[in-house]
N, C-alpha and C positions, 0 to 999 in steps of 0.2 A: 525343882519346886513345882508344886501342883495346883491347880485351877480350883480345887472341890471348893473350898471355900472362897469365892470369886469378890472382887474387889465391888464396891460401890458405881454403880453407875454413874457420872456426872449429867445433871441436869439443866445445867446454864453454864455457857463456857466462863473457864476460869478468868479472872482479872487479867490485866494484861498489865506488865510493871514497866519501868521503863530506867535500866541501871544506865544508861550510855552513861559514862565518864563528861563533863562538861566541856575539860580541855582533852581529848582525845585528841588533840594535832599534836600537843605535847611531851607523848609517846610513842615517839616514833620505837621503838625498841619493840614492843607490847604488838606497836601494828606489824609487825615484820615477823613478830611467833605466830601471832591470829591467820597472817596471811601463808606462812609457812605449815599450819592446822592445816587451811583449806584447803592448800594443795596438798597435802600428803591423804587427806581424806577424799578429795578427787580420786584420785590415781587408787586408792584402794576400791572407794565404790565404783569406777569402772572396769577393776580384774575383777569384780566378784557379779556385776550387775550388767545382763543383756540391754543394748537398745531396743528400745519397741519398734514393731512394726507399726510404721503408717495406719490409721484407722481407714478402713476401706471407705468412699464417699458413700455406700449403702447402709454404713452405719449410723444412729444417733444415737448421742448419749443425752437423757435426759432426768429430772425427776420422777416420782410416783406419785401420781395421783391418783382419787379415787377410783375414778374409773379403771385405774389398773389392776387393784387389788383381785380382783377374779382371774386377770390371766397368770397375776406375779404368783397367787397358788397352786394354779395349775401345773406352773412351769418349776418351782419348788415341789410339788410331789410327783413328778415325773421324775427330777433328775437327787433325789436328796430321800434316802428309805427313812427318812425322820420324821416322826407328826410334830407342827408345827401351830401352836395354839391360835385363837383367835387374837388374842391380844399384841403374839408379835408382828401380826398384821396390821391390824389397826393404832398401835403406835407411830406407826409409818407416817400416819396420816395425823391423829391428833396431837404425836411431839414434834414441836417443829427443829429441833437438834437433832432427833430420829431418820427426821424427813429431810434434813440438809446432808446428812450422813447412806442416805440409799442415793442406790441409781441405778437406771434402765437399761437396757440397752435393747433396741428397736430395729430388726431389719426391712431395707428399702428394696423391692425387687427393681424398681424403675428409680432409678436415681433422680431423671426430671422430672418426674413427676414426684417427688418429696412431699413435697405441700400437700399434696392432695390424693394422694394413691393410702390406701388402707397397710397399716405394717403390722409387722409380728414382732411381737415382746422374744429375742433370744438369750437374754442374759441378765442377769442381775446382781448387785452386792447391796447387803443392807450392815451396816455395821453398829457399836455403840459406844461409848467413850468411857476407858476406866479412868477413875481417877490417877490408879497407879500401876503402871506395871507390872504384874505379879512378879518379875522375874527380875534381878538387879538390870538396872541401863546405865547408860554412861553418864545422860544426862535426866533430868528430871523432868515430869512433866505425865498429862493425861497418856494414855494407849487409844489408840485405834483398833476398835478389836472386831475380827471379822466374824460375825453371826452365817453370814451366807455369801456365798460367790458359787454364782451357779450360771452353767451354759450351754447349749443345747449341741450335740458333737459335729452336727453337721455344720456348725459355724465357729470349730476351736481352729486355730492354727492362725486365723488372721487379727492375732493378736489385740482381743475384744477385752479377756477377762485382766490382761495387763495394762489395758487402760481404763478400765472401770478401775480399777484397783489405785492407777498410778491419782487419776484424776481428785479420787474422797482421799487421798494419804494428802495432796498436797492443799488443799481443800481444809483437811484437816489442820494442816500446821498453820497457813493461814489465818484460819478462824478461830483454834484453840490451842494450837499451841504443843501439842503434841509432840511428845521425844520419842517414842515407837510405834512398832505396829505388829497388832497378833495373832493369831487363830489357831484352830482346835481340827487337824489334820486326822483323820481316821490311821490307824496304824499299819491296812492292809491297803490302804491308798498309795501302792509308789508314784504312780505317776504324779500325783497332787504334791506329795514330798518334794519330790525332785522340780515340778514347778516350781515352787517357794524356794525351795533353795537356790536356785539359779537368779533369783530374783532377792538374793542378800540374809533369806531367815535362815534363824540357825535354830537348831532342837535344844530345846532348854529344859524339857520337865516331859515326863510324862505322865497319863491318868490311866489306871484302872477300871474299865466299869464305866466310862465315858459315855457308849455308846449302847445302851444296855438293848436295843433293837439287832444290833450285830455279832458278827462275829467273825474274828476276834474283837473285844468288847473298849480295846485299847484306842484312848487318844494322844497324838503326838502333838506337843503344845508345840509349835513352831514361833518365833519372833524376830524381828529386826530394828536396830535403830534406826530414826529416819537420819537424813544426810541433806548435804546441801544440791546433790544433783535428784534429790526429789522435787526441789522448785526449778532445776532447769530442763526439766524434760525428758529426765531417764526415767528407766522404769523396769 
């Protein structure tokens, strides 16, 4: 299934219901399959999903602010041969679902001095929330859909972009409620491939004509469901 026709952006996170069962001690049977899911979905999302490395103490992760918007372009047309308009920059700033959904990633040369020593912008994800899925999930709910994950090479390996990534997925479920998570893989990108898939996406569709600046012009829609070891620290 393919992207061209792309789902509705969500503007205000959805309602939030609340089915809990009243007598839930009542079924014990019901709690014993739920907690039998859990574990079997455990034990899957750790044969398919690495532990993160440690965030190094020189890293911060943070929001975007104005003031960032001049380095966050820079650092998008250094690492990304795609022109990127004015406006999906300054959404950043005036949606504040846009702006809950990006984030920074800032490095520190003097760790003690944090507070007060000048840093550099190395990484960033900005993301935006479909209503739905394009792609069947198991369960229902908004996507988290990644616009941009980008990171300067001389700071990949100390596993920055898996927790920019891990941080807004869980962030996302939190706040909205989110049953996946998706982006638009270039098709001559192995290595990018092979991150994601190590990290639970799987290839569900591809696009044609995606990339119409490249070549080959092919995009690979990558996605994954989220899982319950998203809110306990895997990634």
């Amino acid at each position: 299934m393919t992207w061209l026709n792309k789902p509705n952006t969500v503007r205000e996170p959805p309602p939030q219901s609340n089915n809990t069962p009243q007598h839930a001690a009542a079924l014990p049977s019901k709690d014993k399959a739920i907690d039998q899911d859990v574990a079997n979905e455990k034990k899957q999302t750790l044969a398919t999903t690495p532990n993160m490395t440690p965030l190094p103490p020189n890293v911060e992760l943070r929001p975007c602010t104005k003031d960032d918007i001049p380095h966050l372009k820079r650092l998008i047309s250094l690492l990304l041969p795609i022109p990127y308009s004015d406006k999906f920059f300054r959404e950043i700033i005036e949606d504040p679902l846009i702006n809950n959904i990006t984030l920074l990633a800032l490095w520190h040369d003097d760790v003690s001095l944090k507070a007060a020593q000048k840093c550099r912008l190395v990484g960033a994800i900005r993301c935006r929330l479909l209503a739905h899925p394009p792609s069947p999930s198991q369960t229902d709910g908004p996507m988290l859909y990644l616009s941009t994950l980008a990171l300067l090479s001389p700071y990949r390996g100390h596993g920055i972009a898996a927790h920019l990534l891990h941080t807004l997925t869980r962030r996302a479920i939190e706040d909205y409620g989110i049953s996946s998570v998706g982006a638009h893989v270039w098709e001559a990108n192995e290595l990018g491939l092979e991150w994601y898939r190590k990290r639970g996406f799987r290839e569900v569709g591809r696009e044609e004509g995606y990339y119409r600046r490249l070549e080959p012009k092919g995009a690979v829609v990558m996605q994954r469901d989220v899982s319950v070891m998203d809110l306990l620290g895997k990634g």
